[in-house]
C-alpha positions as CSV (number, residue, x, y, z in Angstrom):
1,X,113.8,-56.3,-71.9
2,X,115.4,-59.2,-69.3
3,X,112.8,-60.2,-67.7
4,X,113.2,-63.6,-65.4
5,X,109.9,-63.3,-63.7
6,X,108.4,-64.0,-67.4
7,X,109.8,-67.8,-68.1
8,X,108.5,-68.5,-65.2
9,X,105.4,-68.1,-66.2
10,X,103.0,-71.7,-67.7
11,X,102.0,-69.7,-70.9
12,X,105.6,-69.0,-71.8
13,X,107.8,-72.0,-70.2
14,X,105.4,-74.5,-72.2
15,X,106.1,-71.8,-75.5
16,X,110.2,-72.3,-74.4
17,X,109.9,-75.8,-74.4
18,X,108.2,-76.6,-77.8
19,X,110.2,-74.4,-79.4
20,X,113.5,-76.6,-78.0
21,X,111.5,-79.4,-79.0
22,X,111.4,-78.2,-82.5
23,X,115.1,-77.5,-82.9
24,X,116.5,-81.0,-81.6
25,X,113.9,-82.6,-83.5
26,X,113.2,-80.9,-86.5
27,X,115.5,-78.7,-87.8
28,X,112.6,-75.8,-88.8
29,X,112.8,-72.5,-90.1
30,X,111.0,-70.7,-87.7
31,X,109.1,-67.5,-87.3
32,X,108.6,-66.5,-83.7
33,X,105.8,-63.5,-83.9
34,X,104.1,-60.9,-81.5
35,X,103.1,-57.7,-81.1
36,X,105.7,-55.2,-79.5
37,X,106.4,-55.9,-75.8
38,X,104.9,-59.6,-75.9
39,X,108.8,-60.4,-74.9
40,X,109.9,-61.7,-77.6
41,X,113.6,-60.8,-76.8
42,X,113.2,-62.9,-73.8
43,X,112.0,-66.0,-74.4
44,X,115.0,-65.4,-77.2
45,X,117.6,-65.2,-74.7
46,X,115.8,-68.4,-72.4
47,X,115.8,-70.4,-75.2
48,X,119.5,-69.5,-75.8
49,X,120.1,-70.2,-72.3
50,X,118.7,-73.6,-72.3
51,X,119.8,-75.6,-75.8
52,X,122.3,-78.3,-74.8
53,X,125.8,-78.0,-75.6
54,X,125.8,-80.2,-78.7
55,X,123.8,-77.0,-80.5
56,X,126.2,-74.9,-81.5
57,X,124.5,-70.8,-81.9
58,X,125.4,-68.0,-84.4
59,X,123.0,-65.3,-83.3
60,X,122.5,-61.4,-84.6
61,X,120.5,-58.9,-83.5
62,X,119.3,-56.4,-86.7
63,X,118.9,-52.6,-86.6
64,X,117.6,-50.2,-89.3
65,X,121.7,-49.6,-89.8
66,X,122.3,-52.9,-90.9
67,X,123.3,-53.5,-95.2
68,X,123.3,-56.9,-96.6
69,X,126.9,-57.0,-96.6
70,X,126.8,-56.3,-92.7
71,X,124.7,-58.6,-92.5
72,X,126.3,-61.9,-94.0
73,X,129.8,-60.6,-91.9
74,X,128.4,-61.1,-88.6
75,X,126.7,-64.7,-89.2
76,X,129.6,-66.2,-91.0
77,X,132.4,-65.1,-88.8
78,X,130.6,-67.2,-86.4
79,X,130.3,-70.2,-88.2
80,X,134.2,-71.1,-88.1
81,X,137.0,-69.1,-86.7
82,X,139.0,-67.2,-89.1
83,X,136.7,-67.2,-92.1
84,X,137.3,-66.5,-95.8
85,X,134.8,-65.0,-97.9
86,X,133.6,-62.6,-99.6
87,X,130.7,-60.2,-98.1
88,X,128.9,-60.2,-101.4
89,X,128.2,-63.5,-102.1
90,X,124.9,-64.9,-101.0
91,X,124.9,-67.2,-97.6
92,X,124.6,-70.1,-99.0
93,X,127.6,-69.8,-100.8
94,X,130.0,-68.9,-98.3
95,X,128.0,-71.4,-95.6
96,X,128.9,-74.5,-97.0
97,X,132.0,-74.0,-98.5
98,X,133.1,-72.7,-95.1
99,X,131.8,-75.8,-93.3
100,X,133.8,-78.2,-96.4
101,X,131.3,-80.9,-96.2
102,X,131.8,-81.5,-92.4
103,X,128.4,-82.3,-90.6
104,X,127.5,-80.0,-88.1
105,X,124.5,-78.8,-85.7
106,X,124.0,-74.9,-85.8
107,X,121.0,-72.7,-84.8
108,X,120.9,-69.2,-86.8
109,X,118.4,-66.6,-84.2
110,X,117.6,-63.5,-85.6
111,X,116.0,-61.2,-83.2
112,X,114.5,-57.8,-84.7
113,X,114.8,-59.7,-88.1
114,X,111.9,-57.0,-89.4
115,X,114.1,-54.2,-89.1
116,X,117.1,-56.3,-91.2
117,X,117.3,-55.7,-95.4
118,X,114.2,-57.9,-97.2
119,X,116.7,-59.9,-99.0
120,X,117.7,-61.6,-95.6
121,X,114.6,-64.1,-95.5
122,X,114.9,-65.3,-99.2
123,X,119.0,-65.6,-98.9
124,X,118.0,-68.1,-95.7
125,X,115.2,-70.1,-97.1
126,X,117.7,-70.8,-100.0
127,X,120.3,-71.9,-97.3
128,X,118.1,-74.4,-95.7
129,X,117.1,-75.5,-99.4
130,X,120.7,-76.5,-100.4
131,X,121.2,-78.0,-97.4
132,X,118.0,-80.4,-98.5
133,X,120.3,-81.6,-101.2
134,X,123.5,-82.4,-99.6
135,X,124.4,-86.3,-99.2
136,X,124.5,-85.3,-95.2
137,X,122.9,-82.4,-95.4
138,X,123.7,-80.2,-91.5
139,X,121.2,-80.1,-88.5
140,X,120.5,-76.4,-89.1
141,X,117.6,-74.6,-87.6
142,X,116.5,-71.2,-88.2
143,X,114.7,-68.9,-85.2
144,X,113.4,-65.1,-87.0
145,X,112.2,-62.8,-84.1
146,X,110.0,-60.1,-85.2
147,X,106.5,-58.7,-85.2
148,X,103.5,-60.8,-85.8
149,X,102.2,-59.0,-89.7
150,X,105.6,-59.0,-91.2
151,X,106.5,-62.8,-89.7
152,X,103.0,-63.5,-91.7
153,X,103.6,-62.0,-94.9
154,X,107.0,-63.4,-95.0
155,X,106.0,-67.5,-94.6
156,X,103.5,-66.6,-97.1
157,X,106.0,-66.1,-99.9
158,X,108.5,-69.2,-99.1
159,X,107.8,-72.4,-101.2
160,X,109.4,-75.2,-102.3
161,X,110.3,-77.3,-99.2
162,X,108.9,-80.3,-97.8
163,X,108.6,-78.9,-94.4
164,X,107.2,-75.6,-94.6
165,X,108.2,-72.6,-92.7
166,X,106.7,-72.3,-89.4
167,X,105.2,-69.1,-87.3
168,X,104.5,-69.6,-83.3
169,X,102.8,-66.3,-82.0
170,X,103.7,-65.5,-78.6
171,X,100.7,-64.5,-77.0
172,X,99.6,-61.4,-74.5
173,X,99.6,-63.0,-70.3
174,X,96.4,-64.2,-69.5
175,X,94.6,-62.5,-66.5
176,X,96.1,-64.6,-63.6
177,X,99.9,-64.2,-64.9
178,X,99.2,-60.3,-65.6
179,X,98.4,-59.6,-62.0
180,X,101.2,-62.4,-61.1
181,X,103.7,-60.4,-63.0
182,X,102.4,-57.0,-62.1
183,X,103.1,-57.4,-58.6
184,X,106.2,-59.5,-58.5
185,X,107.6,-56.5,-60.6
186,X,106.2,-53.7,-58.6
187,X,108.2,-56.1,-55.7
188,X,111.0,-55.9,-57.0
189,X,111.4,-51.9,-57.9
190,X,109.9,-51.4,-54.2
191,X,107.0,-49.8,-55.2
192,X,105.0,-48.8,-52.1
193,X,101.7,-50.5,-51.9
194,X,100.1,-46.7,-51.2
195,X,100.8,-46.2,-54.8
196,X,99.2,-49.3,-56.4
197,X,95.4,-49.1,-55.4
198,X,93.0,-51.4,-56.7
199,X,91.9,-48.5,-59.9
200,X,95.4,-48.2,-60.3
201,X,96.3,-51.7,-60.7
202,X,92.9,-52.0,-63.9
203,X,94.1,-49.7,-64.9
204,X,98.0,-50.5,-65.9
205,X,96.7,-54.2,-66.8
206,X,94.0,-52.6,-69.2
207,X,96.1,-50.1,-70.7
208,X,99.0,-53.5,-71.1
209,X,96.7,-55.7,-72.5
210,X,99.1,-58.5,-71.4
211,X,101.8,-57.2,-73.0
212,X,104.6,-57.2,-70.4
213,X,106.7,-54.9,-71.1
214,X,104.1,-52.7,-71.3
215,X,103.1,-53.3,-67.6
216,X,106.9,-52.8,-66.9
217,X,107.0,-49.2,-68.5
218,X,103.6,-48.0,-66.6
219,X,105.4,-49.3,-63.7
220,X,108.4,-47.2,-64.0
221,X,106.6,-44.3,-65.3
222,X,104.9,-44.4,-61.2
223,X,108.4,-44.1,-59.4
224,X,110.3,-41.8,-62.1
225,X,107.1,-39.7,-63.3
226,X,108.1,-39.9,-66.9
227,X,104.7,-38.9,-67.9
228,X,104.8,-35.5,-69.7
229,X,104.0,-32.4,-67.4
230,X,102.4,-29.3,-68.7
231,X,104.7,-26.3,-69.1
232,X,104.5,-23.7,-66.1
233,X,103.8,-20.0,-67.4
234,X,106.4,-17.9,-67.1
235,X,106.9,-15.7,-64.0
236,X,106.1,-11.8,-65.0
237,X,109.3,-10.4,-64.2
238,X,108.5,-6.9,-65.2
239,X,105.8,-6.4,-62.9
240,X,107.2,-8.2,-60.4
241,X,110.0,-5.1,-60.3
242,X,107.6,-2.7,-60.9
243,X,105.3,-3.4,-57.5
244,X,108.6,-3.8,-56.0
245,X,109.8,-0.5,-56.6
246,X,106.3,1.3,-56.1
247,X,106.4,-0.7,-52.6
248,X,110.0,0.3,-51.9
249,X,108.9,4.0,-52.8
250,X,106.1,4.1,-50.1
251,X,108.2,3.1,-47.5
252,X,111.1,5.6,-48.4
253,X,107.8,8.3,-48.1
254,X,106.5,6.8,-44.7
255,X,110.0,7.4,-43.5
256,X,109.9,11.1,-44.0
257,X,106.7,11.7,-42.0
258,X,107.8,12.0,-38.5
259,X,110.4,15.0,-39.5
260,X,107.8,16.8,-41.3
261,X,105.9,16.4,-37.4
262,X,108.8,17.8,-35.2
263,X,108.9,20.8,-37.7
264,X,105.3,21.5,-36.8
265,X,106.1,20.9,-33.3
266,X,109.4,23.2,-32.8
267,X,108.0,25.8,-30.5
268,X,106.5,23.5,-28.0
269,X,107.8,22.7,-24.5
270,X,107.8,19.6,-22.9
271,X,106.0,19.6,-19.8
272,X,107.7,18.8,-16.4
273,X,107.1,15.5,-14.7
274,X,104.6,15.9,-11.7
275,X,105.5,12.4,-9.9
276,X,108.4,12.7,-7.9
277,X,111.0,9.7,-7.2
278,X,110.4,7.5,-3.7
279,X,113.2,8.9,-1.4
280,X,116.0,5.7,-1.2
281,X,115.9,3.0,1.7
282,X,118.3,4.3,4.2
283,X,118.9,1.1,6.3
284,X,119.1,-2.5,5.8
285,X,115.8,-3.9,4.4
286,X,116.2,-7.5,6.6
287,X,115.9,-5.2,9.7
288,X,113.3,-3.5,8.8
289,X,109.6,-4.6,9.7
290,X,106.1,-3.3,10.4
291,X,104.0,-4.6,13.1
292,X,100.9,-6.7,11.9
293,X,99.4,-6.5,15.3
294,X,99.8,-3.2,16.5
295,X,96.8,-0.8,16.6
296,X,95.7,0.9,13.8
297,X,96.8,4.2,15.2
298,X,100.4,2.8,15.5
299,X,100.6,1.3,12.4
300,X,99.6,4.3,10.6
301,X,103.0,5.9,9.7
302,X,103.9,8.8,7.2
303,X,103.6,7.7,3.4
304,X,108.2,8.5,3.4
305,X,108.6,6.1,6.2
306,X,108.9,2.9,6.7
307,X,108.3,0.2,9.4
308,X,111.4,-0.3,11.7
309,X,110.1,-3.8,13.7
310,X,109.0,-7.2,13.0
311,X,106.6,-9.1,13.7
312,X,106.8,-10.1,17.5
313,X,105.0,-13.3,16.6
314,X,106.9,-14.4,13.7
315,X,108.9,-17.5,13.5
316,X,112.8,-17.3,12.6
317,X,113.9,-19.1,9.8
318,X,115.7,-22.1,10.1
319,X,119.8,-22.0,9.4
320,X,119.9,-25.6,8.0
321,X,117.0,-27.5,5.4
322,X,115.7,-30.0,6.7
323,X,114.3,-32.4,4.8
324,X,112.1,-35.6,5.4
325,X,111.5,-38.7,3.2
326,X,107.9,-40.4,2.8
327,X,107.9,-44.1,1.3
328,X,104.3,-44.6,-0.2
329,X,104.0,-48.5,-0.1
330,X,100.6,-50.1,-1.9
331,X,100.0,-53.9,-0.6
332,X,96.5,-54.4,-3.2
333,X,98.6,-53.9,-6.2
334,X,97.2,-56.2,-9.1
335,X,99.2,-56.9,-12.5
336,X,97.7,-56.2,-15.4
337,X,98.3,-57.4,-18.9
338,X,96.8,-56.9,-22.7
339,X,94.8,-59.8,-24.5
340,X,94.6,-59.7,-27.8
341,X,91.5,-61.4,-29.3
342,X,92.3,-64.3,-32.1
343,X,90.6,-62.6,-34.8
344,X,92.7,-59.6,-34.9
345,X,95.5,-61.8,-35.2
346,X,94.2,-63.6,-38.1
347,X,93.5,-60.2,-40.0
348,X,97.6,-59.3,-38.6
349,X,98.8,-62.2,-40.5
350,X,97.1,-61.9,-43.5
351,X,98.2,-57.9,-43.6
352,X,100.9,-57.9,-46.2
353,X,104.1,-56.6,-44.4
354,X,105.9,-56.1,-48.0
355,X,105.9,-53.5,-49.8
356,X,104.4,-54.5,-53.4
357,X,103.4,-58.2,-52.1
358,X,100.6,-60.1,-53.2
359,X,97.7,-59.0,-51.6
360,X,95.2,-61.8,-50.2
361,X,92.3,-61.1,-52.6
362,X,94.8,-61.8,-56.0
363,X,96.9,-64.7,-54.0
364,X,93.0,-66.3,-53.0
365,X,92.2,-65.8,-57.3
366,X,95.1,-66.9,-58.3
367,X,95.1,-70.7,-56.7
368,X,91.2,-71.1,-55.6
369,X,92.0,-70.9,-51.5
370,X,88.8,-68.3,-51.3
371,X,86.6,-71.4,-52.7
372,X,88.4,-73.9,-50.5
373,X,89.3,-72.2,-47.2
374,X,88.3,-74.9,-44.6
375,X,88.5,-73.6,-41.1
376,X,91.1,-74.8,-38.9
377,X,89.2,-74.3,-35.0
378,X,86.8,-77.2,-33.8
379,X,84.6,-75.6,-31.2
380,X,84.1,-78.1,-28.8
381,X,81.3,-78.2,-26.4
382,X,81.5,-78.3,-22.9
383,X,79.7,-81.4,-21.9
384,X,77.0,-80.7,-18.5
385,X,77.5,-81.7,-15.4
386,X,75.9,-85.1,-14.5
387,X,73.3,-85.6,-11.7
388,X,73.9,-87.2,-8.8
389,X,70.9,-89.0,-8.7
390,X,71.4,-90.6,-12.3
391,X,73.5,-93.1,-13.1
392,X,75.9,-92.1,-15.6
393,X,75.9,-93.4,-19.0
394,X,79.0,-94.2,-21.3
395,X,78.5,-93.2,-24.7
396,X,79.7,-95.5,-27.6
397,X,82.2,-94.7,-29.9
398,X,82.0,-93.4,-32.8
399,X,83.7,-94.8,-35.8
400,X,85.9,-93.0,-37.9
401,X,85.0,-91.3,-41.1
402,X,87.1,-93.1,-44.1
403,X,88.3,-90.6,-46.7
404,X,87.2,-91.7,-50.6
405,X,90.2,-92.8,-52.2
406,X,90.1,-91.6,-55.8
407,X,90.4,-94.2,-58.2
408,X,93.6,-94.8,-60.6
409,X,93.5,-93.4,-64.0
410,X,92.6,-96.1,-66.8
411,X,95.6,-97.2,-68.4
412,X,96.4,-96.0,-72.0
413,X,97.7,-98.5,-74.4
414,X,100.4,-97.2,-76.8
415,X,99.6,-96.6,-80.4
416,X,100.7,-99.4,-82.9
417,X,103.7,-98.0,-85.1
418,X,102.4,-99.8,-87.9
419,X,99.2,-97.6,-87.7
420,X,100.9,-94.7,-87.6
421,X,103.9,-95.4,-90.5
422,X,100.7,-96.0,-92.7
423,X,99.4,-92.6,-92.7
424,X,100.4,-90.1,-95.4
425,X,103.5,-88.1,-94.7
426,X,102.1,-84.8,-96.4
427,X,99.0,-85.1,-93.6
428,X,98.8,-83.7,-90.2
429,X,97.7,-84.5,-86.9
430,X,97.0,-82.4,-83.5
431,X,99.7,-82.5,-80.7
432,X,97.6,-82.4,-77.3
433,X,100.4,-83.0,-74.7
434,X,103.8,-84.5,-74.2
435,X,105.0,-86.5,-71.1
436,X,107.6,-88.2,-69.7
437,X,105.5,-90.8,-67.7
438,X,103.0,-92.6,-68.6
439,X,101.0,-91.7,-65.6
440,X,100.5,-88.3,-66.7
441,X,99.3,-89.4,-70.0
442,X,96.3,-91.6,-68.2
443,X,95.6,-88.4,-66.2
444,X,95.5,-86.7,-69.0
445,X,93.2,-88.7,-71.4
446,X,91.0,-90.0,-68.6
447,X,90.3,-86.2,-67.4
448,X,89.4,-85.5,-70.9
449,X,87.6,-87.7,-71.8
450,X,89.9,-88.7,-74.5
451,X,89.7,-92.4,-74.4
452,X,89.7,-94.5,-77.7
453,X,89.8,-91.0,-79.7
454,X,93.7,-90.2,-79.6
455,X,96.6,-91.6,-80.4
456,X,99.7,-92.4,-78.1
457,X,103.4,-92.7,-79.2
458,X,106.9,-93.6,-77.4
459,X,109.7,-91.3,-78.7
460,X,113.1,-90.2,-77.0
461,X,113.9,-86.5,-76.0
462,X,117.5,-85.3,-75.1
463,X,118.1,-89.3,-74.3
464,X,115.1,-90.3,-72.1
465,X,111.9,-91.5,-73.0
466,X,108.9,-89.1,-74.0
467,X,105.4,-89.9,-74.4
468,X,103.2,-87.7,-76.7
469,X,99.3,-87.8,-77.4
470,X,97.7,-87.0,-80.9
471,X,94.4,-86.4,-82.3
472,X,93.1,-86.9,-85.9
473,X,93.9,-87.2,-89.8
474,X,93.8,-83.8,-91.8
475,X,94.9,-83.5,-95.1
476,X,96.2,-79.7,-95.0
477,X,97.7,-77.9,-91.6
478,X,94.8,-75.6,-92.6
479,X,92.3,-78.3,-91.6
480,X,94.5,-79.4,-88.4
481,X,94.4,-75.3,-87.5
482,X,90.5,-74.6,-87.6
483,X,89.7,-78.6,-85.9
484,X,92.2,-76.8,-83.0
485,X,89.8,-73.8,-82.6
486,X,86.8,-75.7,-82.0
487,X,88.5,-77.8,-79.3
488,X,87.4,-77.2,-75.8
489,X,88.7,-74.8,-73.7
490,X,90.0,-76.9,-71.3
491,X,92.1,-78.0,-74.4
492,X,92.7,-75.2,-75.3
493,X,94.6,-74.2,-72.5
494,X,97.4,-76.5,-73.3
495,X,98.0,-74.8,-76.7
496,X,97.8,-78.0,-78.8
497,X,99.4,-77.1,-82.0
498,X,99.1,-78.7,-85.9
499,X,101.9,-81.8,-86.3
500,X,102.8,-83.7,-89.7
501,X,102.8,-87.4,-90.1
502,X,106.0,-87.2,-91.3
503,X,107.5,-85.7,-88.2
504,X,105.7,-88.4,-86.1
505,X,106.8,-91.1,-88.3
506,X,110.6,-89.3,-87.8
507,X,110.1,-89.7,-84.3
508,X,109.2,-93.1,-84.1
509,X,112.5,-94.1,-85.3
510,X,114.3,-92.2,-82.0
């Protein structure tokens, strides 16, 4: 699934970013979990997309196909060019006999890592273990895609390093970026908007539950139909044919009838017609005529005649049309035109004229305009007409409303590194936010009230300076994960996640 509409998303740019933060930093081994269609595979190929160029990749998707030996072939014939080694050995092996002591930077990402040979996870931990021994041991990061029970039951069983094996969970689309998504995609497959009714739309997000590629699937299954149909019975052929031919019978029969009748009839005669024919016009019918005038006596002629004589009164017709034109001319003509009032122009511009754009309802819930909507038209009132008789009076003016300027954020002091270098390496903290201004740091801790409860740090990321606010001394990550849970939503929202001293203290030294 390649889906650019997703990154775009808070939820899953903020999920991107920590885990490049991770990589350049850290060096983890990483398991990236989720249920199926969470997108997984894309925030793999974002991630990809974005590492700087100092990083270099050796990445492998698995299949159920895949053997060990497979396996080991793809990864280390992208480590150098050329390679020698044997596809039996174990990674770590080959790896660094490969690289012949030569520090480098590498990033191994494993998508589908689930569906790869169990021997896989252990052969990598061991990597990353020998690597912890070297003089100059490499900057190598791991990244396993796959889903969220086997990512868990797989960090349970690695031991033996000082930083532990991570697992970030890549979590279903809150409401908001599920109806954001759902009509951005239905955009752009130019789905008409007839099809997506208000039902419809609950209904796809509550069958996804904010699973993406979920929502993308119901989508397609609306313009292809790939829904199964039930199976039409089959036509009865054989009596079909057999009310044909009964049909096909009768009319042969009806077609017999009338011969049978003129059989029954042979003997009888036709009788003669008694009407005989009008005797033909013998002269010219223009000269002929009958007199309209004349006496009823004269006009009475024999039923085989026929009137010799026009009309003495009759005009003759002309020999050439004349014709005679009339010009109707109207002086009290009036235009006319068509006003439209202004509220059915309001209601025209907020029609959506795409098909599949957001309608106004989820574009109003999505960034608060239905709380907010101010109107734009003053009605101003149309000041009386003054008597004549009294004097006129000059109102004062009024002075102008001054907006409330909101006051500055309280500065935040930065934490001592000597208070920080003291705490135990083995303990961990609670990552709130990262910056790269300090302004947004006093926004931050002033809106939460955070003041005097959090500490605040100076590091460098990707060369320019980075400001990152932590809360708290646990002794386990265990600890640092259930003090996250009872953090307030509005902290919650930023996904704060559990951070060792010992990481902190590494980035002081940036």
């Amino acid at each position: 699934m390649t889906n650019n509409k997703l990154l775009k998303l808070p939820s899953q740019r903020q999920l991107v970013d920590r885990l490049l933060h991770l990589i350049e930093f850290n060096h983890p081994f990483i398991f990236l979990s989720g249920k199926p269609g969470s997108g997984r595979g894309t925030l793999c190929e974002s991630l990809l997309g974005q590492l700087p160029d100092s990083v270099r990749v050796v990445s492998l998707i698995g299949s159920n196909a895949m053997k060990m030996a497979d396996v080991r072939q793809l990864l280390l014939q992208q480590v150098v060019a050329r390679p020698l080694f044997n596809a039996q050995d174990a990674l770590a092996d080959s790896f660094f006999r490969m690289l012949e002591g030569k520090s480098s930077t590498l990033l191994l990402a494993i998508e589908r890592a689930d569906e790869l040979p169990a021997d896989l996870v252990g052969e990598l931990w061991a990597l990353c273990r020998h690597n912890d021994t070297l003089n100059t041991p490499h900057k190598l990061a791991i990244l396993l895609s796959g889903n969220d029970v086997w990512c868990r039951n797989q960090k349970a069983t690695l031991k033996g390093r000082a930083m532990p094996a991570l697992e970030l969970e890549v979590a279903p689309l809150s409401a908001p970026e599920q109806r954001i998504f759902l009509y951005e995609k239905a955009k752009e497959l130019k789905i008409p908007t007839a099809l997506l009714p208000k039902p419809k739309v609950e209904e796809i997000l509550n069958a996804a539950s904010g699973h993406p590629s979920a929502i993308m699937q119901l989508l397609e299954d609306i313009m292809t139909d790939r829904r199964p149909k039930k199976r039409q019975a089959e036509l009865p052929v054989k009596k079909i044919a057999t009310v044909l031919a009964l049909a096909a019978a009768a009319l042969l029969a009806l077609s017999y009838l009338p011969l049978f009748d003129d059989e029954g009839k042979g003997g009888a005669e036709v009788p003669p017609q008694s009407t005989a024919l009008p005797s033909p016009i013998a002269a010219d019918p223009l000269s002929v005529g009958a007199a309209s005038g004349a006496q009823p006596s004269e006009s009475a002629t024999p039923a085989n005649q026929v009137a010799r004589d026009w009309q003495p009164d009759a005009k003759t017709l002309p020999k050439k049309v004349e014709s005679e034109t009339v010009t109707a001319e109207s002086t009290n003509y009036e235009g006319r035109r068509v006003v439209i009032s202004d509220e059915v122009v309001e209601k025209l511009m907020t029609q959506p004229n795409v098909s599949g754009a957001l309608p106004t309802e989820v574009v109003n819930e999505l960034t608060g305009a239905g709380s907010q909507a101010v109107s734009t038209q003053v009605m101003t009132p149309t000041a009386p007409k003054a008597s004549t008789s009294a004097p006129a009076v000059k109102a004062a003016p009024k002075p102008a409303a001054t907006e409330p300027v909101a006051a500055p954020s309280p500065k935040v002091a930065l934490t001592p590194v000597a208070t920080l270098n003291k705490k135990p390496r083995n303990h961990f903290s609670i990552q709130l936010m990262g910056a790269s201004n300090t302004q947004a740091v006093d926004n931050f801790v002033a809106e939460h009230g955070l003041a005097g409860k959090v500490w605040v740090y100076k590091t460098r990321f990707r060369g320019s300076p980075w400001y990152v606010v932590v809360q708290g001394d646990y002794a386990n990550s265990t600890q640092a994960k259930a003090a996250i849970r009872k953090l307030s939503p509005d902290l919650l929202k930023g996904q704060p996640w559990p951070k060792s001293f010992a990481q902190i203290q590494k980035e002081l030294k940036q």
